[in-house]
N, C-alpha and C positions, 0 to 999 in steps of 0.2 A: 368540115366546113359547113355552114350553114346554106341552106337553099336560099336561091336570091326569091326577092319578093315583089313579083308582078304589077303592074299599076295599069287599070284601066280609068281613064280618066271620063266621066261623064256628066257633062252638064244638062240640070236636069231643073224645071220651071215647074213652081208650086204654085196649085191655087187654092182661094183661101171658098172654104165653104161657108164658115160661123165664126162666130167670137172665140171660140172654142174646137172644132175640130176641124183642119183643115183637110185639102182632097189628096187624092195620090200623085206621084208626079208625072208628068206629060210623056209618050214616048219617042218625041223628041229626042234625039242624042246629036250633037252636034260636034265641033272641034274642039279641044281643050282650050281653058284660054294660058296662055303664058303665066308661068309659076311669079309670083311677087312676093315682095321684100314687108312684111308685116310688120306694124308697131309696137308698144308695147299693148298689153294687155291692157292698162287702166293707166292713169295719170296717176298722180302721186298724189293723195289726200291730205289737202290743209289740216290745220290744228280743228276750225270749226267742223272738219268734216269724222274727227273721232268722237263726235258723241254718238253715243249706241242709240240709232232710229227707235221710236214705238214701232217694236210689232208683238202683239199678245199673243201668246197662246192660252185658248181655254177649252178645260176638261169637257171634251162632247163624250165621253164612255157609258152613260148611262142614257142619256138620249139618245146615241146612236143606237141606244141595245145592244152593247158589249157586258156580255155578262161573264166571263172568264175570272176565275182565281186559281192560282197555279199549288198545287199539293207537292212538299216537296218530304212527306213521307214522317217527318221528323217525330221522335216518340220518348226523348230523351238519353239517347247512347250517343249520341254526337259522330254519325258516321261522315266520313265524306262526302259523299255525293250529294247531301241535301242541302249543302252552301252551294249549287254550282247551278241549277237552273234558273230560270229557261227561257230561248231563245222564241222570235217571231219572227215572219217575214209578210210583205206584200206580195203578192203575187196576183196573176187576171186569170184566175185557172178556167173562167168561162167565157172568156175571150168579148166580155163584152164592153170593152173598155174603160170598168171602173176597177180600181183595186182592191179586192180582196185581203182580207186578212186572216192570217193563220199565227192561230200562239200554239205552243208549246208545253205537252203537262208532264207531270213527272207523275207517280205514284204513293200509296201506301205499301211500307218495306213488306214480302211474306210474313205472314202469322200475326201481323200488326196492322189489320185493317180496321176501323170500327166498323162495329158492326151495322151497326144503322147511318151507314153512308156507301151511299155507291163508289161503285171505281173508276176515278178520274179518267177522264179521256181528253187526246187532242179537241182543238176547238177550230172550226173553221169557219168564220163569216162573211157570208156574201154583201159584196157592198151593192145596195139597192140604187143608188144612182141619187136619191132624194134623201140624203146625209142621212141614213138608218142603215143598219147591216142585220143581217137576216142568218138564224143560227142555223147550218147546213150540215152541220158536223156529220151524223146520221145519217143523213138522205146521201152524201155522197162516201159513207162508207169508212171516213174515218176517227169514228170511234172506238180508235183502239185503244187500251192501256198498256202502255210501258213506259220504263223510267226515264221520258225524254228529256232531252237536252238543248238538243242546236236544230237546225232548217238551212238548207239549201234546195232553191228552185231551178227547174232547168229543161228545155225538153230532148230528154236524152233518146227516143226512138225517131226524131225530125217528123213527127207529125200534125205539128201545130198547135199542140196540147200541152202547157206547160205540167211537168210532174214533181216529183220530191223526191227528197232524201230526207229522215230522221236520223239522230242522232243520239246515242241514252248509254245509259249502263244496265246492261247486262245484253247487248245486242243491237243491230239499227235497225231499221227499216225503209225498202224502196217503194215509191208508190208512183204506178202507172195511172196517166189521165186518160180515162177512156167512158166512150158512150154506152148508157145506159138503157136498157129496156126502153125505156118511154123518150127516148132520143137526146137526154141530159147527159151530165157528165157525171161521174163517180171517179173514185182512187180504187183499185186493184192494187192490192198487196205481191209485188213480184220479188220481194226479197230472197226465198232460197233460189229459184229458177234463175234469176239473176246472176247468182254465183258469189255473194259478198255476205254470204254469213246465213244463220238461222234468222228467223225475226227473233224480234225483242221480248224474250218473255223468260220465265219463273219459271222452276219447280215448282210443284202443288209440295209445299214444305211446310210444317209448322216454326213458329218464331224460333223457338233455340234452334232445331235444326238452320234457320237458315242464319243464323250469327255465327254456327258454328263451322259454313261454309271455309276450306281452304284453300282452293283454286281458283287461279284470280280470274276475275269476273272483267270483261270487255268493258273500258270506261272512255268512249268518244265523247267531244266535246262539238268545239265548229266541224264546217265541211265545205265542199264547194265546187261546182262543177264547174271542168274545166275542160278546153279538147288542147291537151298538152303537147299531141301529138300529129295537128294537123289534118288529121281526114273526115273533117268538119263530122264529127259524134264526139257529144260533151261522155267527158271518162270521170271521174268520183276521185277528189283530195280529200283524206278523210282525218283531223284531227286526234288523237289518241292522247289521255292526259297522264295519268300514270298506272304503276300495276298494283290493284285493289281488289281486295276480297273481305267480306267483314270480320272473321277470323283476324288475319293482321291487320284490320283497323283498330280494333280493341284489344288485341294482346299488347297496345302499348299504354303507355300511361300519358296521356296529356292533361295536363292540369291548368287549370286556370284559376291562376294567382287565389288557391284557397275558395274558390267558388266550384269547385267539383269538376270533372271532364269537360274539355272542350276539342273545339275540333281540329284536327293534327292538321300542321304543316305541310305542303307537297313534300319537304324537302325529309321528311320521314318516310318514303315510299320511291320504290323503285321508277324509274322512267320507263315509260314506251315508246314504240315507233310510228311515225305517221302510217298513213295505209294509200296507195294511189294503183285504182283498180281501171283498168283501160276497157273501154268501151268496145265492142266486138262487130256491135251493128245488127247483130241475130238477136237484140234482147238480154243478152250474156257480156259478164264483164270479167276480163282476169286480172288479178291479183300480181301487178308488176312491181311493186312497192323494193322490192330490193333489185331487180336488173334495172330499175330506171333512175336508182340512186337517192332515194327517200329514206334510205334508213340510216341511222346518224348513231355511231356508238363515240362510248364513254371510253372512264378509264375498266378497265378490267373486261376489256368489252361490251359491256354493261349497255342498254336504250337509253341514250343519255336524253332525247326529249319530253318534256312534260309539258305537250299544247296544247292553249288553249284558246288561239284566235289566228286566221287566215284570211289574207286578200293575196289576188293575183292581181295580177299588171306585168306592164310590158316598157321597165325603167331604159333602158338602150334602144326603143323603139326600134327594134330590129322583127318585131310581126312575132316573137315566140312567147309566148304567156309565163311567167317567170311568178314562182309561189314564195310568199313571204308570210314566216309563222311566228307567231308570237308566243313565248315561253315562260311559264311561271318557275322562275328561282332559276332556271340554269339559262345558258346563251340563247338567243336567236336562232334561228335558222333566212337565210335566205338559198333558196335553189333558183340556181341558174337554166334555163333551159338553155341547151345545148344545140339543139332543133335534128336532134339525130336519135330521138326518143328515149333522152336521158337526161340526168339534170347533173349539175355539180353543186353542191354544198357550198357557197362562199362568204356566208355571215361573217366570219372575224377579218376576212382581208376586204370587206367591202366596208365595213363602219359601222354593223346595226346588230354585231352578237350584243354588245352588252353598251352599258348607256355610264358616264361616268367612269368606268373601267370597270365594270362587275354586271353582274348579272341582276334584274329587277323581277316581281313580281307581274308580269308581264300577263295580262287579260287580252281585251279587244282590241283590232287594228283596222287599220282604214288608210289610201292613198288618195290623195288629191293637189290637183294645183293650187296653189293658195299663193302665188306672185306671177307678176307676166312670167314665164316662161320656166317656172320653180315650182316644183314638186314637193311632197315630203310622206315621211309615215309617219303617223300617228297612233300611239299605244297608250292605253290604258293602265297604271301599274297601282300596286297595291296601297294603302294607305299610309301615307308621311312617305311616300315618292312620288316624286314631279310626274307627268305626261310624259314619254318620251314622244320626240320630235325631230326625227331623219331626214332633213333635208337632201336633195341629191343634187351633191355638188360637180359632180362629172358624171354624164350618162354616158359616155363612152367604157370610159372602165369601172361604171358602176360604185362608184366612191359618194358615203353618204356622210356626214356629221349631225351629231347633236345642235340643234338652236332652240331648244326649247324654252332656254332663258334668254337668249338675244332675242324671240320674239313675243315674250311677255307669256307663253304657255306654265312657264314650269313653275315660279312661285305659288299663285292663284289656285292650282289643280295638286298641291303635295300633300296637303291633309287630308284628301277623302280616298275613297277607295274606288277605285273606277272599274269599272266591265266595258259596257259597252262605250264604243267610242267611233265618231263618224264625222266626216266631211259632208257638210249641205250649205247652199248660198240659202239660207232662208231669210233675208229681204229683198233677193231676187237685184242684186246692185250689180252682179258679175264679180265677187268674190266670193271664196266658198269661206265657212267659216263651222267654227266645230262645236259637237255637243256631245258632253258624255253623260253615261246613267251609271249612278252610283249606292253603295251601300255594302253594310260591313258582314261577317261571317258570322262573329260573335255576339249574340242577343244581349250580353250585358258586358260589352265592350265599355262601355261607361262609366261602370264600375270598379275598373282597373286605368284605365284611359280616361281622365276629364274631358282630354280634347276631340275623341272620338263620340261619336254614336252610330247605333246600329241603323237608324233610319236614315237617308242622309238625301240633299238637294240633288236632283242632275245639274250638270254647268254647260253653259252655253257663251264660247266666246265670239266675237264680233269680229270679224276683219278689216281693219279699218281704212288699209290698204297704203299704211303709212310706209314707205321706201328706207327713213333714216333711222327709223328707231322700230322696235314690235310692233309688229301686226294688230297684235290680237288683243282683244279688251274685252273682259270680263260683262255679261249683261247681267242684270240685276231686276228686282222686281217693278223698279222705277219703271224700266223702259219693254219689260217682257210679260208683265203680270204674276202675280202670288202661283200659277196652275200648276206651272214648270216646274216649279220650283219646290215643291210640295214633297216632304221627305218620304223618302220608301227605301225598304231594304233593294235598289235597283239592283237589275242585273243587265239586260240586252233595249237598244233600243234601235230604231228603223224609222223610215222615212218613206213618203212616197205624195202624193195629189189625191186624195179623197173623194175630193168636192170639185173637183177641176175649175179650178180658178186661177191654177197656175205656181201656186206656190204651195214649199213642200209641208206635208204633216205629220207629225210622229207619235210612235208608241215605243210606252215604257213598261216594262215589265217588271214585278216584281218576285224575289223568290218568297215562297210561301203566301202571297197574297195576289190583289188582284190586278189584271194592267189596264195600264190608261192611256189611253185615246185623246191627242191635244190637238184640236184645230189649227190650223195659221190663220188668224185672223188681221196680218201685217198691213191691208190695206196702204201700201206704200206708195202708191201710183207706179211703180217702174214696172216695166213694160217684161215679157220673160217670151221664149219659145221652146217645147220640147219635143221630144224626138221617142216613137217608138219602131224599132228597128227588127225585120223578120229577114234573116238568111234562106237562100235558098234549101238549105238540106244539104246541097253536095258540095258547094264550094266553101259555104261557112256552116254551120251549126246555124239549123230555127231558129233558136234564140237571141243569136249574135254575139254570145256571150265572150268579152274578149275584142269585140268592135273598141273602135276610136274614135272620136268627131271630133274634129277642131271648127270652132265657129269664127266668122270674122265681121265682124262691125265698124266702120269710119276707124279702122287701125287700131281697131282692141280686138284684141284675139283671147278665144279658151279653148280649152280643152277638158275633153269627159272622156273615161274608159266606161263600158259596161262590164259590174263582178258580181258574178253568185255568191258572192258571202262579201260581208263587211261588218265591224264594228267585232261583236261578240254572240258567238250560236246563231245570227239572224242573217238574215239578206231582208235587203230596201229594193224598190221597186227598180224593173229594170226599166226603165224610160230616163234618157238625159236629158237634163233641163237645164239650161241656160238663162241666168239674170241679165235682162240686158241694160236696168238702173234706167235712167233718162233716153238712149236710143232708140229711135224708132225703126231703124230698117237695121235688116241681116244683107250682108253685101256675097259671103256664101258658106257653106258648111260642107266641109270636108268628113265624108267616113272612111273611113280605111274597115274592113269585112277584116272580119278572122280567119286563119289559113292561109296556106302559104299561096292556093289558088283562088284570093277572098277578093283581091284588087281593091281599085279606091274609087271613088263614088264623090261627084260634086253635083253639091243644090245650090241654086240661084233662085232670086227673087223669092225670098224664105220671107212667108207673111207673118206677120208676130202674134204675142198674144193668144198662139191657139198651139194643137197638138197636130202634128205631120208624122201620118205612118208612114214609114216608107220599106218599099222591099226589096231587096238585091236587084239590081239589074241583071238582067239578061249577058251574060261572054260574049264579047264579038268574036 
């Protein structure tokens, strides 16, 4: 049986300091007030109310001094790996309240470097607070090269310092946030000490040598920290896509329709197994991936997963973090937590192994509300297939359906080829609404495919918040600007407040080129408030990662999880943000902490329009 789940209840009075960052809250704790009967989330939006609002986003990448282009190695043999990067995330890794941003690089294969070009490295830039970002990679140490992939943020030793995880082939890497000589912060590299592997790195091999590699080479994709197990220290879900070595990537023959080798199908290559390494607390992580019930065979015994997108959330609201993976060519996975430090496998008896009755090429994933009271998942799948779209129809027994054509997702989103993919209200109205980054494998897909090309738009649908018929409405340059829209071979895209003004911004990544940086310049007038959230260490995880907040407004109610990973290889920033559209007051916000000793936490008199840190309460 599961452990029951604590509730301390504390009303807690916020005051507002600036337009923009509000104080912490009072230590005041008074009596709870009596639980009430909430309304819907939002009214039901007239016909005039689905025209998709102006809000522009435009490319600040080169003002902000975003210089990143991501190397994805390619040289002409068409191996796999160089279709799959690379992921970004926001992160504050120097805690000074602006967001951070960290891409993602992949490398030049062994023996196939040019000569007169340096070796790619991660990129890390600090956001200066006055809309520029400041290139930091170096001074804080991670200028490493290897064939990165995915990002997940998290502070896994509860010291206040968010840190990382990379993700790549031929190896990962963990990196510790710690002070520097001159009292800054830098990344430490603690991946062997850790216990999860070598880092990420090459033989000193020459080119044939290393084509002619036979042992399959470690190929992670996403990842995500997670404290799966309650004793507030975040533990590492680790994505695994299939088993590859360049040996069997090129002993086969993939051809493409008479234009010479192209790049093989998952569905040519064995599967592997996720990885889910638990947190120790000494700095040390072990390797529970099979006693905790993450390994998923086939027929012949066989690793039947091949992932390559993870979100956790907490669908039964019963306080246990439950991981949901997204699978290129073969089923789903969704793991149940069990709350007894084990999961059960139940994608086919819950609704979301396969989409239509078969299996999809399944990229990025994301969970979010998007009706009062309605949930769903959202995935990315390959090109000439819809979004899938998981609504969860009983949280009780975990029962989901497909609506991705009852809500207007699936025709709109079947021709491109989607990666990343993510839930954000980006006109801040109090619906969230979705936006994926797209782009194909094959550089002359267009030359076999009319209807395809290799560059392709990201899409971004609108929520309109229509109750009788789809949600969701396609935006267009009309009402978002030419920026978004602007084709690139996309891979991962993220989200987070830049500029603090309140509403979200994102970036797009592209493989083999460079990413881009789009402002929210939505000017909508509606009103927003968010939330950034610090665990004590012992009852929740520092980071909160895994919190809940339900917000309440004059009888519109939301709800936000905070997740280390979403969309595809990336995490968006951890702060919830709340559209509150025309309301002016917050009536109260509900957090519910992570852990099973995490309890639950209410704000009153929640001033809008700015940012509320807030930190665990104190145990009575």
């Amino acid at each position: 049986m599961k452990r029951a789940w604590p509730v301390l209840m504390i009303l807690v009075s916020l005051t507002m300091i600036n337009a923009v960052s509000c104080g912490p809250p009072s230590a005041d704790v008074i009596a709870p007030p009596p639980v009430v009967s909430v309304g819907p989330a939002f009214a039901p939006a007239t016909q005039s109310d689905s025209l998709v609002p102006e809000v522009r986003f435009t490319d600040v990448t080169e003002s902000a001094g975003i210089r990143f282009n991501h190397v994805n190695g390619a040289f002409g043999r068409r191996l796999l790996p160089e279709t799959m990067g690379s992921g970004a995330a926001f992160l504050d890794y120097d805690n000074d309240g602006d967001q951070d941003l960290l891409l993602v690089n992949s490398r030049y294969w062994p023996g196939f470097e040019p000569p007169d070009q340096p070796a790619p490295t991660q990129a890390l830039y600090r956001n200066r607070g006055d809309g520029r970002f400041e290139d930091v990679t170096a001074v804080v140490g991670l200028d490493v090269t290897m064939y990165g992939i995915g990002v997940t943020c998290g502070d896994y030793d509860n010291d206040g310092w968010i840190d990382l995880f990379l993700t790549g082939v031929g190896g990962n890497r963990l990196f510790q946030n710690v002070e520097d000589e001159s009292g800054g912060r830098r990344f430490a590299d603690r991946t062997q000490t850790a216990g999860i592997g070598s880092p990420a790195d090459w033989p000193n091999v020459s080119g044939d040598e290393f084509l002619a590699l036979d042992t399959p080479v470690s190929f992670s994709s996403s990842a995500t920290f997670v404290d799966y197990d309650g004793d507030a220290r975040l533990d590492l879900f680790v994505c695994n896509y299939v088993t590859w070595s360049p040996r069997l990537d090129l002993s086969q023959s993939f051809e493409f329709a008479g234009l010479g080798r192209s790049y093989g199908p998952p569905t040519a290559f064995e599967g592997a197994q996720c990885s889910l390494y638990r947190n120790r607390g000494d700095g040390g992580f072990d390797d529970v991936s099979q006693a905790a019930g993450v390994h998923v065979l086939g027929l012949l015994d066989r690793a039947l997963g091949k992932s390559l997108g993870v979100v956790v959330f907490d669908p039964d609201d019963d306080g246990w973090p439950d991981i949901m993976v997204s699978n290129d060519t073969v089923r789903n996975f969704l793991f149940h937590n069990t709350g007894q430090g084990s999961f059960a496998e139940i994608g086919e008896l819950s609704g979301v192994a396969y989409a239509e009755g078969r299996a999809r090429g399944a990229m990025g994933i994301d969970w979010g509300e998007y009706r009062p009271g309605t949930s769903a998942l959202l995935i990315g799948n390959f090109a000439d297939e819809p979004n899938t779209f998981l609504r969860l129809d009983d949280p009780g027994a975990l029962l989901f359906s497909d609506v991705a054509t009852v809500e207007g997702v699936a025709g709109p989103s079947r021709l491109l080829l989607k990666f990343g993919a993510v839930f954000l209200d980006y006109d801040l109205d109090g619906r969230q609404d979705l936006l994926t980054c797209n782009g194909h494998l094959e550089p002359e897909i267009n030359k076999v495919q009319a209807s395809q090309t290799y560059q392709q738009p990201a899409q971004l649908f609108w929520n309109c918040g229509v109750t009788q018929r789809g949600c969701f409405v396609p935006a267009t340059e009309q009402s978002t600007g030419k920026d978004l829209f602007q084709p690139i071979v996309g891979r991962s895209c993220a989200y987070a407040d830049i500029d603090n003004d309140g509403d979200l911004d994102v970036v797009l990544t592209e493989n083999g080129g460079p990413a881009r940086l789009l402002r929210n310049d939505g000017d909508t007038g509606n009103h927003w408030v968010r939330f950034v959230l610090k665990g004590d260490g012992q009852r929740s995880n520092a980071s909160a990662i895994g919190a809940s907040l339900t917000l309440e407004s004059n009888g519109v109610t939301q709800r936000r999880e905070l997740a280390a990973a979403r969309g595809y290889a990336s995490q968006s920033e951890l702060v919830a943000t709340f559209g509150l559209g025309k309301q002016t007051q917050v009536d109260r916000v509900t957090i519910r902490w992570p852990g099973p000793q995490g309890g639950t936490q209410i704000l009153t008199d929640v001033s809008i329009d700015c940012v509320h840190d807030i930190r665990q309460a104190a145990a009575e």
